[in-house]
Biopython code that builds the backbone (N, CA, C, O; Angstrom):
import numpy as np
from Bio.PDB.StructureBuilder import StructureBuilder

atoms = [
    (1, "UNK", "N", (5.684, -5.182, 34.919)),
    (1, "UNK", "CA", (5.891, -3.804, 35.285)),
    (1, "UNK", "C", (6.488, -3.050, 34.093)),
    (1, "UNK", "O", (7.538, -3.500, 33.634)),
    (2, "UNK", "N", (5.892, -1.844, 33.478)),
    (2, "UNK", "CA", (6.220, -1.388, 32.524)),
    (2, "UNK", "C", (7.418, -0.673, 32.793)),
    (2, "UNK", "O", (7.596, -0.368, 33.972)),
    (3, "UNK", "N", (8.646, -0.196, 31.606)),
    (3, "UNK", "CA", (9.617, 0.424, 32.234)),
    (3, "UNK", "C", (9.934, 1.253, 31.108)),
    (3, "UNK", "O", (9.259, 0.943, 30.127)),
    (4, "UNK", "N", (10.888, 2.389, 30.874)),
    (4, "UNK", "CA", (11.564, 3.232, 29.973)),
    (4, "UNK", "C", (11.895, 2.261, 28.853)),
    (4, "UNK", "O", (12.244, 1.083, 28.923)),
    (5, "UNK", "N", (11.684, 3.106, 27.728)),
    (5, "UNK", "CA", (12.699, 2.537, 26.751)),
    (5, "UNK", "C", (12.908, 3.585, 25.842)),
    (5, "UNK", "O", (12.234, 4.569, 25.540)),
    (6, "UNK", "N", (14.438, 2.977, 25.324)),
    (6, "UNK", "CA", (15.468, 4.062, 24.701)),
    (6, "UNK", "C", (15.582, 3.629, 23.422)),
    (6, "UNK", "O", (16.323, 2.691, 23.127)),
    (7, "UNK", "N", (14.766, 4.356, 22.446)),
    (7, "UNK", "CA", (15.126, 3.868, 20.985)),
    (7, "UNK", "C", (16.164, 4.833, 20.726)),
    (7, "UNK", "O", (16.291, 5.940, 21.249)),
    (8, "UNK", "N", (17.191, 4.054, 19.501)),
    (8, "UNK", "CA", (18.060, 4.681, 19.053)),
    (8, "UNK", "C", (17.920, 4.103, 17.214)),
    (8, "UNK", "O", (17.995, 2.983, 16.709)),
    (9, "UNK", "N", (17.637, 5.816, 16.488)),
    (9, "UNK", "CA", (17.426, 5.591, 15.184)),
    (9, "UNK", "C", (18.836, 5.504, 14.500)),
    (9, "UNK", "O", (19.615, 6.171, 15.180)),
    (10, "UNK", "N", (19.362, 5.034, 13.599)),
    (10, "UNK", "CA", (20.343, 4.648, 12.913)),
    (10, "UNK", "C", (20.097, 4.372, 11.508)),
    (10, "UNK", "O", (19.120, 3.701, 11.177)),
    (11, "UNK", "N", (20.951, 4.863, 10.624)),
    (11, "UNK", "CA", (21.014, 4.753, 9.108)),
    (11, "UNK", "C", (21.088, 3.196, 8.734)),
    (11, "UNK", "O", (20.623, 2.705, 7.706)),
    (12, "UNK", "N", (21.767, 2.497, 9.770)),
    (12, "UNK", "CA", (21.797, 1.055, 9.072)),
    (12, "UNK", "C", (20.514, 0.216, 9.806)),
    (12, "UNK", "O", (20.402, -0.859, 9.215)),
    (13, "UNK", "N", (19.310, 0.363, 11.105)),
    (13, "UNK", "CA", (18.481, 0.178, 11.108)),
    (13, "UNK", "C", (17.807, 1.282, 12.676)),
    (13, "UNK", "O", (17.965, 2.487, 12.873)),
    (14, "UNK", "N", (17.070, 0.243, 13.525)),
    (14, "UNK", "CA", (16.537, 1.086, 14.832)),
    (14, "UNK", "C", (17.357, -0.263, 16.243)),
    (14, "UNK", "O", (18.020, -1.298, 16.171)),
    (15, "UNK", "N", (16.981, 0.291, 16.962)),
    (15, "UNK", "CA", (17.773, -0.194, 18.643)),
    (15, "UNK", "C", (16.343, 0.065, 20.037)),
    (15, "UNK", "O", (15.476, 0.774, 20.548)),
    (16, "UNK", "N", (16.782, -0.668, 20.007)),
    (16, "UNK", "CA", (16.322, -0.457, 21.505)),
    (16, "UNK", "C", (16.706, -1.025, 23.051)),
    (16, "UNK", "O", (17.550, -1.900, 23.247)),
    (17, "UNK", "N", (16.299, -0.677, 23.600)),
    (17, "UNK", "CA", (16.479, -1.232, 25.283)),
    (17, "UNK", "C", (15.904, -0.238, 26.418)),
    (17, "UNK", "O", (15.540, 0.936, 26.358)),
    (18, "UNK", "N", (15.975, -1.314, 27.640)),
    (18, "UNK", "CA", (14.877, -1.114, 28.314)),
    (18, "UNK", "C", (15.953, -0.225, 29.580)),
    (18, "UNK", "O", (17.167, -0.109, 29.410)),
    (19, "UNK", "N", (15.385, 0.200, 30.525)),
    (19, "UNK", "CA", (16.127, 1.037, 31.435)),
    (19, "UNK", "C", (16.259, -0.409, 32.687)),
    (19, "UNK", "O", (16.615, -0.368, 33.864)),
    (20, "UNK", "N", (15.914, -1.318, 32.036)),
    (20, "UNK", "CA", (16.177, -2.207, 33.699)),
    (20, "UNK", "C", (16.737, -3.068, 32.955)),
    (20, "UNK", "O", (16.786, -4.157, 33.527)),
    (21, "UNK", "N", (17.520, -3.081, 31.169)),
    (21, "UNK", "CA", (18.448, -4.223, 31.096)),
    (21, "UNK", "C", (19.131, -3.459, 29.972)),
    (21, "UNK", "O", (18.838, -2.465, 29.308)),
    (22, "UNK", "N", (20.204, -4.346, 30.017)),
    (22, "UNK", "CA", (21.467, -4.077, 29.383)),
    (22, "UNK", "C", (21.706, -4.049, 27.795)),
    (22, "UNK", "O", (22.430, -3.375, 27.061)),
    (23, "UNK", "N", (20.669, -5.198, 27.569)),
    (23, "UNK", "CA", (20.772, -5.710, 26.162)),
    (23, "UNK", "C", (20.147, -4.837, 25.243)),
    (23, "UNK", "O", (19.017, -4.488, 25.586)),
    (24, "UNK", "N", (20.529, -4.426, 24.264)),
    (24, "UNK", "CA", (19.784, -3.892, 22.876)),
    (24, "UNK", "C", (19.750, -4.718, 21.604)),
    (24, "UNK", "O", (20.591, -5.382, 20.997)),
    (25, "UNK", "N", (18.135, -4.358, 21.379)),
    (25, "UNK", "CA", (17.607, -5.287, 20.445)),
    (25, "UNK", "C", (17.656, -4.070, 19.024)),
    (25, "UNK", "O", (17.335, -2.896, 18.832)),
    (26, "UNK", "N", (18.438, -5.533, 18.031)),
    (26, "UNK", "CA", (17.733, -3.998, 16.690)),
    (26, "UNK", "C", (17.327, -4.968, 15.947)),
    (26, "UNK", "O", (17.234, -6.192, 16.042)),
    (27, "UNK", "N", (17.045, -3.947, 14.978)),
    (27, "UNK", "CA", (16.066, -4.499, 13.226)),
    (27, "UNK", "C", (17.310, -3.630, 12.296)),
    (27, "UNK", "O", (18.004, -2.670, 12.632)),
    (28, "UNK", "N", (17.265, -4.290, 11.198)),
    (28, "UNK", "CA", (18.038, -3.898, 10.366)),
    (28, "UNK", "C", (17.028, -2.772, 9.472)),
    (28, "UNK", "O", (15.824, -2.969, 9.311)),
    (29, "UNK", "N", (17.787, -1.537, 8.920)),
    (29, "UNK", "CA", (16.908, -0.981, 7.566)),
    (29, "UNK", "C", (15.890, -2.308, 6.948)),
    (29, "UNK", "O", (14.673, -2.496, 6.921)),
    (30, "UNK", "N", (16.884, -2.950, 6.565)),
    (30, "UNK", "CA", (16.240, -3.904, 4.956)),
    (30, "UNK", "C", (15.018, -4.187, 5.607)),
    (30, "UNK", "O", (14.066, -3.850, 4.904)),
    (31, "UNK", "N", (14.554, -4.897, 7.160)),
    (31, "UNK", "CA", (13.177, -5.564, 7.264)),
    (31, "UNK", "C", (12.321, -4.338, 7.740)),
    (31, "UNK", "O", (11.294, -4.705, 8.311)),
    (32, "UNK", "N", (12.421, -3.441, 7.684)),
    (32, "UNK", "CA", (11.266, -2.538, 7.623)),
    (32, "UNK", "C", (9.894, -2.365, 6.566)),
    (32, "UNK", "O", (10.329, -1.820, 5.552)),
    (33, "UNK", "N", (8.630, -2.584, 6.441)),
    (33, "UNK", "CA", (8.376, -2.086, 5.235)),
    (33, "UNK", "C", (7.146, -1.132, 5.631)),
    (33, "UNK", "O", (6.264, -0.947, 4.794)),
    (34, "UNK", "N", (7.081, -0.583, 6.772)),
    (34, "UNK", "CA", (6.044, 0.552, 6.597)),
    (34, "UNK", "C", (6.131, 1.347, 8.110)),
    (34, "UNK", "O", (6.160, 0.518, 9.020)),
    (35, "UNK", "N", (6.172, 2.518, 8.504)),
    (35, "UNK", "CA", (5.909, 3.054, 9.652)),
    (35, "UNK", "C", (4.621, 3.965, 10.271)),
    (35, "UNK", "O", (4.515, 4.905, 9.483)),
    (36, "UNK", "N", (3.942, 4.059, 10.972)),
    (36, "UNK", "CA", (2.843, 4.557, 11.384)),
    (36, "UNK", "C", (2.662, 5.381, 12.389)),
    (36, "UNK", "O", (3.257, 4.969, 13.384)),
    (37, "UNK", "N", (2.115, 6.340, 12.558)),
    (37, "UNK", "CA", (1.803, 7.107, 13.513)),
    (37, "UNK", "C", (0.623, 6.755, 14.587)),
    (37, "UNK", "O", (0.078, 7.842, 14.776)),
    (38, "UNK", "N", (0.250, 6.205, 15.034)),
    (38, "UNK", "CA", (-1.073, 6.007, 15.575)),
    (38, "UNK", "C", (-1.263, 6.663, 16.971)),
    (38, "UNK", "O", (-0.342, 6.736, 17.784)),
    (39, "UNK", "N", (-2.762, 7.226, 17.242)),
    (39, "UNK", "CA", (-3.224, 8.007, 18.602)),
    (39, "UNK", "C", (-3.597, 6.907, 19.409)),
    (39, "UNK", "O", (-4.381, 6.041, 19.022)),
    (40, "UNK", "N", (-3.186, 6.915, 20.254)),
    (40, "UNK", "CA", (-3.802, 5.890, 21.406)),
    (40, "UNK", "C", (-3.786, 6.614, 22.763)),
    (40, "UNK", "O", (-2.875, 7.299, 23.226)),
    (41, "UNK", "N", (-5.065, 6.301, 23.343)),
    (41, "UNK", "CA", (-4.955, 6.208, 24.953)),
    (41, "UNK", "C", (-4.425, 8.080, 25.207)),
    (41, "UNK", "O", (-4.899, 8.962, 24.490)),
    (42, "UNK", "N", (-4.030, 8.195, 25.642)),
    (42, "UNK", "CA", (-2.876, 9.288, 25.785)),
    (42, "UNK", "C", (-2.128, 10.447, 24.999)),
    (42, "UNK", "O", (-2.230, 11.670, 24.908)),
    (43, "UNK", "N", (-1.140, 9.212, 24.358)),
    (43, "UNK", "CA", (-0.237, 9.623, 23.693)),
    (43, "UNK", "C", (-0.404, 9.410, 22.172)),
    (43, "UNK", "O", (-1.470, 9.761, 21.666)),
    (44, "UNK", "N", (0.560, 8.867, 21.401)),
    (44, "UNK", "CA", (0.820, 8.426, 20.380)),
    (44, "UNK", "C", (1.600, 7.109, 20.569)),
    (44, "UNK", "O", (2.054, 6.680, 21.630)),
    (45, "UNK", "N", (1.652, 6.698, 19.676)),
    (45, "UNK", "CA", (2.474, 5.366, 19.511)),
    (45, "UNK", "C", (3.071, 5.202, 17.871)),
    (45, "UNK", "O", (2.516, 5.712, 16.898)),
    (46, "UNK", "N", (3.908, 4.649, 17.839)),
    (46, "UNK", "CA", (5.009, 4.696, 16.677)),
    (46, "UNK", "C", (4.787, 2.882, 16.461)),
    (46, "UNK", "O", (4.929, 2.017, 17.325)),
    (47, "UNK", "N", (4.345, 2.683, 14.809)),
    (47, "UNK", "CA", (4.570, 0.923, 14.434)),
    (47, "UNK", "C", (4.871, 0.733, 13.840)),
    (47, "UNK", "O", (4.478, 1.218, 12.779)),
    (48, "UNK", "N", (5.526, 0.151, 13.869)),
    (48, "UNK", "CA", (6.852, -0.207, 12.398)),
    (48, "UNK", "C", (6.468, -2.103, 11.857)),
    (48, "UNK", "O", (6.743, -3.090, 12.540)),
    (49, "UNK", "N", (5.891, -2.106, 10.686)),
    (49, "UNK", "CA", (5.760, -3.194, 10.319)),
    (49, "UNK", "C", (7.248, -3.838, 9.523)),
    (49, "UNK", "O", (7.965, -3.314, 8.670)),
    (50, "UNK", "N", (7.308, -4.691, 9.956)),
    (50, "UNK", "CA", (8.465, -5.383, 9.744)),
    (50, "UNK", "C", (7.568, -6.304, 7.976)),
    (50, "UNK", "O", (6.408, -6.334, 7.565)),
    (51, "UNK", "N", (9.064, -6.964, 7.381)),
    (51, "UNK", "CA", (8.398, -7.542, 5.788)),
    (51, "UNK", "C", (8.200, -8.816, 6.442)),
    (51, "UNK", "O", (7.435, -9.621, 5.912)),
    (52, "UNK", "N", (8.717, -9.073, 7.394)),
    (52, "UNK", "CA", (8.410, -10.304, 7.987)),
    (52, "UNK", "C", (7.234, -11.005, 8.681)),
    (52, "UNK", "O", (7.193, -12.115, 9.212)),
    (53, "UNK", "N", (6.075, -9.853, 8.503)),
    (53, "UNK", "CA", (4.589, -9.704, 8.892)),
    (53, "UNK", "C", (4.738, -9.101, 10.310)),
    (53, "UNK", "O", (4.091, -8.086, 10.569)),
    (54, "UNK", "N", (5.469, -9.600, 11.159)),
    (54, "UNK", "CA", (5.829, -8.944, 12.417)),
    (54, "UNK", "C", (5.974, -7.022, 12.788)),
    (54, "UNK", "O", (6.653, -6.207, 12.162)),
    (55, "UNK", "N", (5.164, -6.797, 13.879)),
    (55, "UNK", "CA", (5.015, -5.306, 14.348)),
    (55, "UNK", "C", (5.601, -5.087, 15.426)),
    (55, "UNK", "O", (5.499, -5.947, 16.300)),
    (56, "UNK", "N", (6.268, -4.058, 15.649)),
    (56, "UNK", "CA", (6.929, -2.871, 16.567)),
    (56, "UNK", "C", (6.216, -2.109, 16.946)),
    (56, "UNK", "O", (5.904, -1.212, 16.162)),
    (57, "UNK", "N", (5.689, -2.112, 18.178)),
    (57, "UNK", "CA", (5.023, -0.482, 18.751)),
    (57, "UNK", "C", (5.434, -0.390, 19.940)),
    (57, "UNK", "O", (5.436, -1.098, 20.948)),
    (58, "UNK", "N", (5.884, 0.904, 19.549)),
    (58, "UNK", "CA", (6.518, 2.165, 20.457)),
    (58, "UNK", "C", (5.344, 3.105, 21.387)),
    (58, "UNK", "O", (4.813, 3.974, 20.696)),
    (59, "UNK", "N", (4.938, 3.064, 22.620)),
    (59, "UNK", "CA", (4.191, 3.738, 22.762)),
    (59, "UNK", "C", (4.687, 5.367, 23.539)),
    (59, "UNK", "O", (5.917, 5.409, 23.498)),
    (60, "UNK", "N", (4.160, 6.551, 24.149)),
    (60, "UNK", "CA", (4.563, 7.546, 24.998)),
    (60, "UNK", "C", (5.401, 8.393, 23.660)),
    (60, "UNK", "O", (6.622, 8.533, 23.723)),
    (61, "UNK", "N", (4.743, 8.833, 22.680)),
    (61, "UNK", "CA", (4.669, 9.895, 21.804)),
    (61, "UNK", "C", (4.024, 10.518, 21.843)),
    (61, "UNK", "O", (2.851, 10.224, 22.075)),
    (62, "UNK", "N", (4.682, 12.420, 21.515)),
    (62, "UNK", "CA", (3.808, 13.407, 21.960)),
    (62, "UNK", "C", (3.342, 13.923, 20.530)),
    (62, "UNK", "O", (4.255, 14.404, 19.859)),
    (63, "UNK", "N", (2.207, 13.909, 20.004)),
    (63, "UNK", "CA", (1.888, 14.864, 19.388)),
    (63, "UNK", "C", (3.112, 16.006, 18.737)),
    (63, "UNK", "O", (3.768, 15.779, 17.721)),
    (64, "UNK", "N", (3.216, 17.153, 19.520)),
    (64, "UNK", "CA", (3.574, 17.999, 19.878)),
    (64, "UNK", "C", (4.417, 18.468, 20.541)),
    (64, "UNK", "O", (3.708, 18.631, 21.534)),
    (65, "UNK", "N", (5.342, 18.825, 20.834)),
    (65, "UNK", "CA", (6.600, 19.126, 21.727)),
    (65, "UNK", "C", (7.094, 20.825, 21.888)),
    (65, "UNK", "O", (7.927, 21.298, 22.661)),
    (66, "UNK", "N", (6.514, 21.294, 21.183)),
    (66, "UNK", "CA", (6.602, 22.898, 20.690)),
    (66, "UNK", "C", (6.551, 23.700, 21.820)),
    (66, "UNK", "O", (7.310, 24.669, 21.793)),
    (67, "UNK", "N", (5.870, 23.560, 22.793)),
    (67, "UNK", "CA", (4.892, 24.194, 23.770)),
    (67, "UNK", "C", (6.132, 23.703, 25.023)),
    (67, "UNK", "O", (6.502, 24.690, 25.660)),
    (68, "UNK", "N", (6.520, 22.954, 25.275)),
    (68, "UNK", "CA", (7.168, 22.737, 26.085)),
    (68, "UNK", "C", (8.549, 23.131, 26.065)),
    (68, "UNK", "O", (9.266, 23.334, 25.085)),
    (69, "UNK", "N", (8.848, 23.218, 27.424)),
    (69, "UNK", "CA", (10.386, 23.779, 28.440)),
    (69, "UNK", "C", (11.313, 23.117, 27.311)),
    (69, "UNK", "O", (11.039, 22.069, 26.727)),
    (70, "UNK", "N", (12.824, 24.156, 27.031)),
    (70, "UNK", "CA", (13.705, 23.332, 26.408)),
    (70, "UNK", "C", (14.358, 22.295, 27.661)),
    (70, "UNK", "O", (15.120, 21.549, 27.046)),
    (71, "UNK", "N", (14.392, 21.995, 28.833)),
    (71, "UNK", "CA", (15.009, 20.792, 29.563)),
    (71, "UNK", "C", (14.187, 19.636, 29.173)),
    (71, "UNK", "O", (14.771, 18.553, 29.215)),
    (72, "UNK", "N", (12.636, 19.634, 28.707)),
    (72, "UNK", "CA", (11.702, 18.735, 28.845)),
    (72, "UNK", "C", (11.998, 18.006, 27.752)),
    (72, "UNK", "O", (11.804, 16.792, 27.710)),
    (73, "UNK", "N", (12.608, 18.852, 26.553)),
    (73, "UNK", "CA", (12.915, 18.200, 24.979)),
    (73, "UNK", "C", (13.654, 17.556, 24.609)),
    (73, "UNK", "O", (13.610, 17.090, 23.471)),
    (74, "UNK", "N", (15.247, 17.141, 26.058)),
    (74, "UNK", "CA", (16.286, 16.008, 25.749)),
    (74, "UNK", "C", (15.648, 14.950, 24.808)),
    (74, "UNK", "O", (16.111, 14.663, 23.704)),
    (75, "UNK", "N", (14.326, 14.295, 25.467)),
    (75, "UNK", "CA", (14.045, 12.816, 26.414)),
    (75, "UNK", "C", (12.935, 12.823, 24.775)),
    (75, "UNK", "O", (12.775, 11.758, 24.179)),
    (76, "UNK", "N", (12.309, 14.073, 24.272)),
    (76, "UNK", "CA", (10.827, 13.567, 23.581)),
    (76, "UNK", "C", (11.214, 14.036, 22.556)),
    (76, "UNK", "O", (11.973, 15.005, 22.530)),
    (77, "UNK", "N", (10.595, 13.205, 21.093)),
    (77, "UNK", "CA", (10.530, 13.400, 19.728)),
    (77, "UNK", "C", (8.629, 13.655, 19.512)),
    (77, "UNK", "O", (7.574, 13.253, 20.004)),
    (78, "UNK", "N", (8.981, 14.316, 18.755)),
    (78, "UNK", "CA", (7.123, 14.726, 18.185)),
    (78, "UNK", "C", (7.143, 13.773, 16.937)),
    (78, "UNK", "O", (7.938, 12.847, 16.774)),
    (79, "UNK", "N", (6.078, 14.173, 16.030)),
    (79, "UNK", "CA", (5.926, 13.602, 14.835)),
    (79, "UNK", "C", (6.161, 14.429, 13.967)),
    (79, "UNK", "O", (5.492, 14.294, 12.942)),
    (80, "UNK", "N", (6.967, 15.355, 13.997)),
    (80, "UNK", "CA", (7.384, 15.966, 12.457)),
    (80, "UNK", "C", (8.949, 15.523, 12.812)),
    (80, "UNK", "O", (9.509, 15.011, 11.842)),
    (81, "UNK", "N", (9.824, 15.628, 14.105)),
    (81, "UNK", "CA", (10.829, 15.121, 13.857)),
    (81, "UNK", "C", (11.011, 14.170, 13.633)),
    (81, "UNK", "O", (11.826, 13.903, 12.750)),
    (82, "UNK", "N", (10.348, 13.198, 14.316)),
    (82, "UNK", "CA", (10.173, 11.647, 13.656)),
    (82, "UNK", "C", (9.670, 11.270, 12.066)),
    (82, "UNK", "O", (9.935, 10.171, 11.580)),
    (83, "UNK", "N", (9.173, 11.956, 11.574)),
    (83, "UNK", "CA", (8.695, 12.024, 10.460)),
    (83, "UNK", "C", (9.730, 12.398, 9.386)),
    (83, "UNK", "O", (9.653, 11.859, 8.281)),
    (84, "UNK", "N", (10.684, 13.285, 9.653)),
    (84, "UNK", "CA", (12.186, 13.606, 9.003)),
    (84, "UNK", "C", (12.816, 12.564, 9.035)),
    (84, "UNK", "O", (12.978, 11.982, 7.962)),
    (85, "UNK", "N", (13.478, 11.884, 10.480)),
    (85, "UNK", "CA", (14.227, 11.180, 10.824)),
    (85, "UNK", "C", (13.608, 9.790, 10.072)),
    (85, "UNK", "O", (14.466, 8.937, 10.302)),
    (86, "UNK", "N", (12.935, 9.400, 9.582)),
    (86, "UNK", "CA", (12.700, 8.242, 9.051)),
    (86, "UNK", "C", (12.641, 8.262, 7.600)),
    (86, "UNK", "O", (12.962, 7.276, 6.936)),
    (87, "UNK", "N", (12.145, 9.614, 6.963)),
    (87, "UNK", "CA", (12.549, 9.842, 5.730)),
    (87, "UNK", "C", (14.128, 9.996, 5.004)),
    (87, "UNK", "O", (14.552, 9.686, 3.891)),
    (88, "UNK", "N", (14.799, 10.667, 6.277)),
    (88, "UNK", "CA", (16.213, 10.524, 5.775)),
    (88, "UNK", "C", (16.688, 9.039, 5.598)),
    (88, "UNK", "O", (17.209, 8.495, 4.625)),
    (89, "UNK", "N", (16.340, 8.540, 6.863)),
    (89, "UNK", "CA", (17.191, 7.487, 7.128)),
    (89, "UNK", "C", (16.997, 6.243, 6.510)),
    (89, "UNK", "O", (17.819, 5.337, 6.381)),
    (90, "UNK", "N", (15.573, 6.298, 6.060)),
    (90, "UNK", "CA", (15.322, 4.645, 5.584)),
    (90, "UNK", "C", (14.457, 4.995, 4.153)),
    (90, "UNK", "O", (13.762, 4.171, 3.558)),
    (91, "UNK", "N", (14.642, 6.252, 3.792)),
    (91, "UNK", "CA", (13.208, 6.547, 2.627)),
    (91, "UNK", "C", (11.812, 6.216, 2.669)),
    (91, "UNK", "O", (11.170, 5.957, 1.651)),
    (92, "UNK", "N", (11.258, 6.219, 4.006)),
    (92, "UNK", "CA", (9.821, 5.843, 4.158)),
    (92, "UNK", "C", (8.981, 6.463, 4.836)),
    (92, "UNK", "O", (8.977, 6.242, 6.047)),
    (93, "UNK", "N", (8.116, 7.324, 4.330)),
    (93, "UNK", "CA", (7.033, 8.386, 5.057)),
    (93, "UNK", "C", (6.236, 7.757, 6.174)),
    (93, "UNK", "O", (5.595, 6.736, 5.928)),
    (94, "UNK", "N", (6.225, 8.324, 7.472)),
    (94, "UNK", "CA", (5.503, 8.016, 8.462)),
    (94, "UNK", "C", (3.676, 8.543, 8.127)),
    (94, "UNK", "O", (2.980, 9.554, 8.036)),
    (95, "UNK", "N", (3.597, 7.029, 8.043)),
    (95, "UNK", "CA", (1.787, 7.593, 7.667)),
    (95, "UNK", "C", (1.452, 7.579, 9.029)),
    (95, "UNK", "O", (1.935, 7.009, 10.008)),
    (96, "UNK", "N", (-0.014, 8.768, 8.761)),
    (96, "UNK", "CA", (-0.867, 8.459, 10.236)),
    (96, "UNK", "C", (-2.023, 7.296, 10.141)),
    (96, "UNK", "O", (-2.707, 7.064, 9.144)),
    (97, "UNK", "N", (-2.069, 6.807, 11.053)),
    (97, "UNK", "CA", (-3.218, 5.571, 11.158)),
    (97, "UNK", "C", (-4.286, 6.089, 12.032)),
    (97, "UNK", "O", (-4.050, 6.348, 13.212)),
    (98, "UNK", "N", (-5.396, 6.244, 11.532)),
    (98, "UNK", "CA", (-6.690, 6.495, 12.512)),
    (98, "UNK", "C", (-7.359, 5.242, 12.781)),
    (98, "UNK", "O", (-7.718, 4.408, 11.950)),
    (99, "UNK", "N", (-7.495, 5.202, 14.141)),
    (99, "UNK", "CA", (-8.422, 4.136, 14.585)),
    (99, "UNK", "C", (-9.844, 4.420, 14.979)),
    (99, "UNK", "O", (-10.133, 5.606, 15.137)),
    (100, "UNK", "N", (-10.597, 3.687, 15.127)),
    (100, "UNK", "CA", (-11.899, 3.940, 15.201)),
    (100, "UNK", "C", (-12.300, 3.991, 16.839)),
    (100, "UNK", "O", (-12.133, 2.867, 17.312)),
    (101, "UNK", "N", (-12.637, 4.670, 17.552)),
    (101, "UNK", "CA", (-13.054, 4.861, 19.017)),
    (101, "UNK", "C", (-13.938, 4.923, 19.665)),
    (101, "UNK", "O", (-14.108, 5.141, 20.864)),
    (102, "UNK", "N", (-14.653, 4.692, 18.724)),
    (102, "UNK", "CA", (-16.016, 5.403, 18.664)),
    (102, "UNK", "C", (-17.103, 4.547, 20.016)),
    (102, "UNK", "O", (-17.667, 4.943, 21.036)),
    (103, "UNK", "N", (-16.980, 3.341, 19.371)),
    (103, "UNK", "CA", (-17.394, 1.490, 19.958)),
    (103, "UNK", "C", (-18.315, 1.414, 18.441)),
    (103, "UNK", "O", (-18.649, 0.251, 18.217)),
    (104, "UNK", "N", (-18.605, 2.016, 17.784)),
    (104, "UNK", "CA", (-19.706, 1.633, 16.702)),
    (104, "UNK", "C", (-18.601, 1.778, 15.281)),
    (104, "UNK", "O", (-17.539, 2.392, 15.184)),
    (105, "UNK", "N", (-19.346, 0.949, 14.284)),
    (105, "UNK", "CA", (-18.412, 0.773, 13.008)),
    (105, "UNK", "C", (-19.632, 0.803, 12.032)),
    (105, "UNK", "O", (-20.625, 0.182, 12.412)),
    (106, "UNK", "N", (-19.698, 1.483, 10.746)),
    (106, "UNK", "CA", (-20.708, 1.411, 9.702)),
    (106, "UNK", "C", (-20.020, 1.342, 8.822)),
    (106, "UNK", "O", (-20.488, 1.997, 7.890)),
    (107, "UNK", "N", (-18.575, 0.613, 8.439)),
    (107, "UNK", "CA", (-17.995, 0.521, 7.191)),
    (107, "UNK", "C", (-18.013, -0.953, 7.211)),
    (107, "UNK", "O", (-18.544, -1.865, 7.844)),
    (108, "UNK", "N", (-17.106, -0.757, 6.125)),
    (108, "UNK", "CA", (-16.809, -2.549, 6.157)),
    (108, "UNK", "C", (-15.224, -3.033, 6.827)),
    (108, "UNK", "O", (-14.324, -2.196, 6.759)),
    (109, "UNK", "N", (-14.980, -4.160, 7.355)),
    (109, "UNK", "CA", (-14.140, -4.106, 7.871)),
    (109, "UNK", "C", (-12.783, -5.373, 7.204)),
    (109, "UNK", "O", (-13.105, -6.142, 6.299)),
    (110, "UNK", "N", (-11.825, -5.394, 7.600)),
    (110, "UNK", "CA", (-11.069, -6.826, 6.963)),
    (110, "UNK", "C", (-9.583, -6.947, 8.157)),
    (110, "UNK", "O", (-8.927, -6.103, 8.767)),
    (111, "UNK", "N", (-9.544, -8.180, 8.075)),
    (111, "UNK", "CA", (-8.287, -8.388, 8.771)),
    (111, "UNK", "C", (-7.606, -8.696, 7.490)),
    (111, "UNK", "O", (-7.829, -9.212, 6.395)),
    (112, "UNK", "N", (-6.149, -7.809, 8.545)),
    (112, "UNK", "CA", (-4.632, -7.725, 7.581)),
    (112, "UNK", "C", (-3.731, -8.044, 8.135)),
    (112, "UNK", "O", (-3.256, -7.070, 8.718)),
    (113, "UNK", "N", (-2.959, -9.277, 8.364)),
    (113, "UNK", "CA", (-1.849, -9.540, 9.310)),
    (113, "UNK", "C", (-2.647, -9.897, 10.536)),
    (113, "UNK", "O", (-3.425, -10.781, 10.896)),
    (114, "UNK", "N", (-2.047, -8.704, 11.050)),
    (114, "UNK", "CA", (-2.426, -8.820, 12.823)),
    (114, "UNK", "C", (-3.674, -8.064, 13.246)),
    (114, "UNK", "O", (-4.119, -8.031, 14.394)),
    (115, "UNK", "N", (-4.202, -7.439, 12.142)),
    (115, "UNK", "CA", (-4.693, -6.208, 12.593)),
    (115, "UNK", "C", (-6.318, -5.970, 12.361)),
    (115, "UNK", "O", (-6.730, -6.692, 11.453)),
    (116, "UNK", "N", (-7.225, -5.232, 12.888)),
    (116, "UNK", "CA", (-8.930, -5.760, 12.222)),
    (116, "UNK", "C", (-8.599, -3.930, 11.714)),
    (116, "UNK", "O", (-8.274, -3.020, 12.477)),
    (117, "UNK", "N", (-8.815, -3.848, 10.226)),
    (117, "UNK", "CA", (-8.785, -2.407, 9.709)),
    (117, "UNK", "C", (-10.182, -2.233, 9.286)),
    (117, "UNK", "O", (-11.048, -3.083, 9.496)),
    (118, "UNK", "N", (-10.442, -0.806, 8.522)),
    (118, "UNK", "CA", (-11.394, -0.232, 8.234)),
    (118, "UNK", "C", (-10.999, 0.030, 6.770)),
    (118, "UNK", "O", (-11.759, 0.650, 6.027)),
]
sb = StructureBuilder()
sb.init_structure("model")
sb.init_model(0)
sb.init_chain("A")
sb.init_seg("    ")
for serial, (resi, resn, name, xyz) in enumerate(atoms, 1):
    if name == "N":
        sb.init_residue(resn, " ", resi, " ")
    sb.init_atom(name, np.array(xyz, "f"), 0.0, 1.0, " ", f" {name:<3s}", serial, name[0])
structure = sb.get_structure()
């Protein structure tokens, strides 16, 4: 059963936890080595490749937040604030990642880690 989760960004790394437990998990700055924007499904999703080959994804990112009620804006980060907040904090530009959706592929393709890229 999927549930909330509460990231918390920090200068010395990121946090998280879930709304049905207590515990928070973090990563330090140092094992970060790349962050991503990616469109999925819906929303957006946030991936943080760790140097350790290991990935983080965050999913229920808006695009956009502009357009919406200030009560609605406690709870949501867009991608330009997120995009600040990771440049201050860790010196590393949130790239965007496009995926392919299409069902058809005419490039060439390669696996990297975890991942089948273009």
């Amino acid at each position: 059963m999927p549930s909330d989760i509460r990231i918390f960004l920090y200068i010395e790394g990121l946090g998280w936890k879930t709304t049905l437990e207590d515990t928070i998990l973090t990563v330090p700055t140092e094992d970060f080595k790349k962050m991503q924007w990616i469109h999925v499904a819906r929303n957006y999703q946030l991936r943080i490749q760790r140097k350790n080959s290991d990935a983080l994804k965050f999913d229920g990112f808006l695009k956009d937040v502009s357009g919406l009620a200030s009560v609605e804006l406690r709870n949501l980060i867009d991608f330009d604030t997120l995009g600040e907040l990771i440049k201050s904090n860790y010196q590393l530009n949130l790239e965007i990642k496009e995926l392919g959706v299409k069902g058809w592929n005419w490039d060439k393709t390669y696996f990297q880690e975890y991942g089948l890229f273009q």
